[in-house]
N, C-alpha and C positions, 0 to 999 in steps of 0.2 A: 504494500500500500504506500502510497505517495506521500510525503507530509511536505508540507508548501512552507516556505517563509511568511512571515508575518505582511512583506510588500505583498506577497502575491495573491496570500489569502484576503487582503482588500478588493481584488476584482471580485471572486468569489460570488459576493450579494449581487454583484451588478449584472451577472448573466442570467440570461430568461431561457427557461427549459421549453426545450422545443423550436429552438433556433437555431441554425447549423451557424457554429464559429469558428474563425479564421484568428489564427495566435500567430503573429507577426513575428519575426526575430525570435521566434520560438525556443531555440537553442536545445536544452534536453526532452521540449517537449512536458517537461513538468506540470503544468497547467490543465492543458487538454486531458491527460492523462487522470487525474487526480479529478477533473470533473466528471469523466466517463464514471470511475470506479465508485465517487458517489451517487453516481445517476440522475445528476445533477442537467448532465449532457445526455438525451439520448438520440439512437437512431431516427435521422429523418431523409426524405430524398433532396438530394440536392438537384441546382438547376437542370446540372449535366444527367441526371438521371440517378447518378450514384446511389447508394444508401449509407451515410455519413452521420457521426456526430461533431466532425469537428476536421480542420486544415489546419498544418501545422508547415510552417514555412520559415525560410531562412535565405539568406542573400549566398550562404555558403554552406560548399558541401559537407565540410567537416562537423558541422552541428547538426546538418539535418540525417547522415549517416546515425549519429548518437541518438537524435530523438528516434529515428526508427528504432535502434536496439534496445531503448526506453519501451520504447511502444508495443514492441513485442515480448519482451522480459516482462510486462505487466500486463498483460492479456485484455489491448485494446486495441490488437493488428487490422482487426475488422473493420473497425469504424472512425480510427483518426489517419487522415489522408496526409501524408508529407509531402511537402513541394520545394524546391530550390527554386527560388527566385528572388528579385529586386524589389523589398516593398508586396505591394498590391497588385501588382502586374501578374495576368493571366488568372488572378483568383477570382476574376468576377463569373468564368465557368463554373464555378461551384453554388455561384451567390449567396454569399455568406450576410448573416442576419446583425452579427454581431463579431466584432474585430475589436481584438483585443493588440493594444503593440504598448511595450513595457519595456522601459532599461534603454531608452535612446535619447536623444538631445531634442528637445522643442524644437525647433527647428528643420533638424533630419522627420519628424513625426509630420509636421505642416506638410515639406515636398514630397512625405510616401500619398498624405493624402488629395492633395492638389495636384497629383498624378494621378489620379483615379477619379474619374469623375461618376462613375457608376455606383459609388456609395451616398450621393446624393438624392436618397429614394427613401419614401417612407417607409420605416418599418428598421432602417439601419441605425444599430445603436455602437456606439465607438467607448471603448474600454482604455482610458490612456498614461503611463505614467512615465512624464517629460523629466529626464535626468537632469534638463538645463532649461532655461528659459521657457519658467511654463506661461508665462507673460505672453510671451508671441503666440505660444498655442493655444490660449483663452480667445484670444483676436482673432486669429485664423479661425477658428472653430466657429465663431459670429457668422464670418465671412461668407464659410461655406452653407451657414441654413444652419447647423447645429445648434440645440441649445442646451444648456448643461444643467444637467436633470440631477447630478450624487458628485459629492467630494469627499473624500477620504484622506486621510494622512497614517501613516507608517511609522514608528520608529527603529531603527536598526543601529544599534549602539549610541553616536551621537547623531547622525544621519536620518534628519526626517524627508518621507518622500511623500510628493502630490499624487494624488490618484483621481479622477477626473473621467465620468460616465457623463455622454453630450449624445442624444437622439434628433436623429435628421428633422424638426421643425422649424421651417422657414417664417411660418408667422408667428411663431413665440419667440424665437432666437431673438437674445440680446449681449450689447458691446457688455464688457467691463465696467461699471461706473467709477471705476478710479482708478487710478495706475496701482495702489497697495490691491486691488480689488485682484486687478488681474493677474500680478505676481505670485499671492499668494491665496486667493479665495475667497469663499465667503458660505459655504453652502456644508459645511460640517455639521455631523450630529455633535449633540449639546456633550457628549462624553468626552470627544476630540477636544473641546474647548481647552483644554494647557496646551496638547500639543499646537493646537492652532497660535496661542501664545506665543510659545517657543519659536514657531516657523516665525512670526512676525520680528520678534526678539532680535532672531539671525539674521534677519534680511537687514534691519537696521544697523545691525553694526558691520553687516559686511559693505552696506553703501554708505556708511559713513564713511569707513577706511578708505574706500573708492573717492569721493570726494574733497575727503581731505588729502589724496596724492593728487588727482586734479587743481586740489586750489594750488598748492605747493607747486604746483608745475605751471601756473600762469593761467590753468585752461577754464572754461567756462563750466560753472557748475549748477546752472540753472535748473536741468535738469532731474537733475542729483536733490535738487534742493526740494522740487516739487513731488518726488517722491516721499523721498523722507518724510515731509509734512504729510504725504498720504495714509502712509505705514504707521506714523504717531495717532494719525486720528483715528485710523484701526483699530489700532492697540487700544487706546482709551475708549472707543465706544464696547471693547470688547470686554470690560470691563475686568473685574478679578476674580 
């Protein structure tokens, strides 16, 4: 039996049984696997005909070799499909309901998905956790019609991580309303409320330090400035 880390058991809640999913950068496969086993996932047909619970995919062979050996050492050969690819590319033969991609940079996560325009349909729910700049991908995600439905947070030693479920609705989807908004969130259950502290905590002192090498260096910190102010009023409407 599979036992997930604490990051990964935060997608967990966010998948809807009865929806074939697509685990992006999949690496051991861990995921898919450990949803199969709690039947969390089950068999459905996919587009292409298949009878599937889940795609597991990877830009490289050597991870998706291992989640095969994963996949069959756990006795889910039948119904999680491995694919080697770039992103989203060729996955939309399967059409997958729900896409999960974890453990990549904001950024890299925006151009897997603004490569793919085929996940802009209803019914597509996005599973995401941006190792870097989850800012741009709270924006991107507007962009594309998404609108973010669940936020999660993680802790892994000192290491906390964003987790971010965004379903395809064009007429609900909304920006950011403040740049601490989009950095760090705002849609945590009430349990989360320290870790959500803490995230706010870090982000302030790590764009102070940025700021204050900026003034020291002559440059413009306007920017910098209008954050911080955001991330304070955060912090204090978020009370203790």
């Amino acid at each position: 039996m599979i036992h997930l880390s604490p990051r990964l058991m935060c997608a967990v809640k966010y998948v809807r049984p009865g929806a074939l999913l697509a685990d992006v950068g999949t690496d051991h496969a861990y995921l898919p696997i450990y949803l199969c086993q709690k039947r969390i996932l089950t068999p459905v047909t996919a587009k292409n005909g298949e009878i599937l619970s889940a795609v597991a995919s990877d830009i490289n062979k050597g991870p998706v070799e291992r989640a095969e050996q994963h996949i069959r050492a756990e006795g889910v050969a039948g119904t999680v499909r491995t694919v080697c690819t770039d992103g989203l590319n060729g996955l939309e033969v399967y059409g997958p309901e729900t896409i999960i991609i974890f453990g990549m940079g904001g950024e890299l996560i925006v151009s897997i998905l603004e490569a793919a325009p085929w996940i802009r349909q209803d019914g597509v729910r996005l599973i995401l956790q941006p190792m870097t700049h989850p800012e741009k991908l709270r924006e991107a995600l507007f962009g594309l019609g998404f609108a973010i439905t669940g936020e999660s947070l993680s802790a892994e030693g000192d290491r906390l991580y964003q987790i971010i479920c965004a379903d395809y609705a064009p007429a609900s989807a909304t920006p950011p309303k403040s740049p601490a908004e989009a950095l760090t969130g705002h849609l945590y259950p009430h349990d989360e409320k320290r870790l959500h502290r803490k995230l706010i905590e870090q982000a302030i002192k790590k764009e102070s330090r940025a700021r204050n090498a900026r003034n020291l260096a002559g440059q413009d910190t306007s920017e910098a400035d209008i954050l911080l102010a955001s991330l304070n009023s955060q912090l204090e409407a978020l009370g203790g």
